[in-house]
C-alpha positions as CSV (number, residue, x, y, z in Angstrom):
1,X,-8.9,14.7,1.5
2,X,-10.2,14.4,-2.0
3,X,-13.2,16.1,-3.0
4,X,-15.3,13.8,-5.6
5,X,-17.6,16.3,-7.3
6,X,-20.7,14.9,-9.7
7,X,-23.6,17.2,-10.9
8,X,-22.3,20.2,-8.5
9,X,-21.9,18.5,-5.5
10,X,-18.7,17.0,-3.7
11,X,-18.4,14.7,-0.9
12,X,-15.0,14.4,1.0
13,X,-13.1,11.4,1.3
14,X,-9.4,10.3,2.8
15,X,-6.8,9.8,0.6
16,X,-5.6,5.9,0.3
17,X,-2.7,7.3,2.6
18,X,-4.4,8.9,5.2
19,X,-7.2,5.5,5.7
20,X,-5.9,4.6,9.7
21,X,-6.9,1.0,10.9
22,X,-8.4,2.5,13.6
23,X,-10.7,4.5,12.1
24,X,-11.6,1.2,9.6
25,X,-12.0,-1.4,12.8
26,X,-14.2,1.5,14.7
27,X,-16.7,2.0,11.3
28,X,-16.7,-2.0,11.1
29,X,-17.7,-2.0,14.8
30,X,-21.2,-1.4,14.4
31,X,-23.5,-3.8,13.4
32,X,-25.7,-1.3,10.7
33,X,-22.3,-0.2,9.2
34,X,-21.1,-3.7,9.0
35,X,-24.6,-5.2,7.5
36,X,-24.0,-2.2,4.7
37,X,-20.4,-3.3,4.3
38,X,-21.7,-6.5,3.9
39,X,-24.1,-5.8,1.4
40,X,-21.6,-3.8,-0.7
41,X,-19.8,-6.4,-0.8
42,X,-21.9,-9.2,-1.9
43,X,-23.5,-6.6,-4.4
44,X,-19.9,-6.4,-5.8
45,X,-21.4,-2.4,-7.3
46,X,-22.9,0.8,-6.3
47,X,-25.5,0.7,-4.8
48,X,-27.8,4.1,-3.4
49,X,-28.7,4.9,0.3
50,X,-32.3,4.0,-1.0
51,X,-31.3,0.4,-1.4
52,X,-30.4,0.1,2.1
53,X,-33.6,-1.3,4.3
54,X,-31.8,-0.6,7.6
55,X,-34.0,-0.8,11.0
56,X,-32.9,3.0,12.2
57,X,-34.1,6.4,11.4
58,X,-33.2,8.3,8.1
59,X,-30.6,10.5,10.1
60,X,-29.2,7.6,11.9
61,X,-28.7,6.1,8.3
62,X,-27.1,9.3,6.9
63,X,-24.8,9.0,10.1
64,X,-23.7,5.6,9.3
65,X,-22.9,6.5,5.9
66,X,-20.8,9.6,6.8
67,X,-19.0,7.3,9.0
68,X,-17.9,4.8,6.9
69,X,-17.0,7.6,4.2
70,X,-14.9,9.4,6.7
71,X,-13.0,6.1,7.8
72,X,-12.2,5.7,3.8
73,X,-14.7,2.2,3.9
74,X,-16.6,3.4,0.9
75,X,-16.7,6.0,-1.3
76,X,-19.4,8.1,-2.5
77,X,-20.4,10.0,-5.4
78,X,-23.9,11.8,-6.3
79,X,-25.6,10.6,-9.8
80,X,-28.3,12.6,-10.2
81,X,-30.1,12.9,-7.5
82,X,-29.1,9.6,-6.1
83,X,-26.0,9.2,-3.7
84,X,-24.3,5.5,-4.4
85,X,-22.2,4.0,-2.4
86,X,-18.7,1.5,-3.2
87,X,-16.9,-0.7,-1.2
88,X,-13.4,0.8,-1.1
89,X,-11.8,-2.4,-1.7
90,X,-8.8,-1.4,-3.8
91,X,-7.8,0.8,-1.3
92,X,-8.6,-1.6,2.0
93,X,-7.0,-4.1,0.5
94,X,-3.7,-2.7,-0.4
95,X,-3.8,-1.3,2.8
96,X,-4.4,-4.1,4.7
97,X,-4.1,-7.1,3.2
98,X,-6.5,-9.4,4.2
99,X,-8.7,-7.5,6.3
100,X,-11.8,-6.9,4.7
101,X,-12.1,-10.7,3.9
102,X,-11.3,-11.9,7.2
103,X,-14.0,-9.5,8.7
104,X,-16.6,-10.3,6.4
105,X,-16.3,-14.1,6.8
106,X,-16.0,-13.7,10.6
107,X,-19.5,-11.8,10.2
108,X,-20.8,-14.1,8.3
109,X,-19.9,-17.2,10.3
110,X,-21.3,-14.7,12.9
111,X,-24.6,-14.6,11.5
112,X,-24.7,-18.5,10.7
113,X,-24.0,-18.8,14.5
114,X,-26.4,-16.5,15.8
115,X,-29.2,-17.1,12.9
116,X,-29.8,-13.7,12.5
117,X,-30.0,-13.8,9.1
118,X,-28.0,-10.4,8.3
């Protein structure tokens, strides 16, 4: 694990090599984590846990967060006093090829389906 260390503070995070598909498909397999994946992704940047209007407590949040950290989903880094979140994309995708995409248009044909809006 790398440590990513801004203003004092490091956060841990798996190297591209040690990113399992197991641990990816079990972050994506909740429907918070995958409506932030989702929102990463259309945001194509950082964006802070404040950004995030999720329908769960503030720890629940922080858990979902840590999750898809641990998993190697996103990365995150503190700027100021403001901890953004990325889309590990690069990685994911040399990793598995194809993945993300295919999960975030099954979700989104998903949402179409269901109306759900997310």
């Amino acid at each position: 694990m790398t440590d990513i260390a801004t203003t004092g503070r490091a956060l841990q995070h798996p190297e591209r090599e040690e990113i399992r598909l197991e641990a990816v498909l079990h972050a994506l397999s909740d429907p918070m984590r995958l409506r932030i994946v989702r929102e990463l992704a259309a945001a194509r940047a950082e964006l802070s846990c404040s950004h995030f209007d999720l329908p769960v407590t503030k720890s629940t949040t922080t858990h979902h967060f840590r999750v898809l950290r641990d998993s190697g989903v996103i990365r995150q880094v503190y700027r100021g006093t403001a901890k953004m979140n990325a889309l590990r994309r690069g990685d994911l995708d040399g990793l598995f090829p194809g993945l993300l995409d295919s999960l975030l248009a099954a979700a989104d044909r998903q949402s179409l389906r269901l109306g759900d809006g997310a």
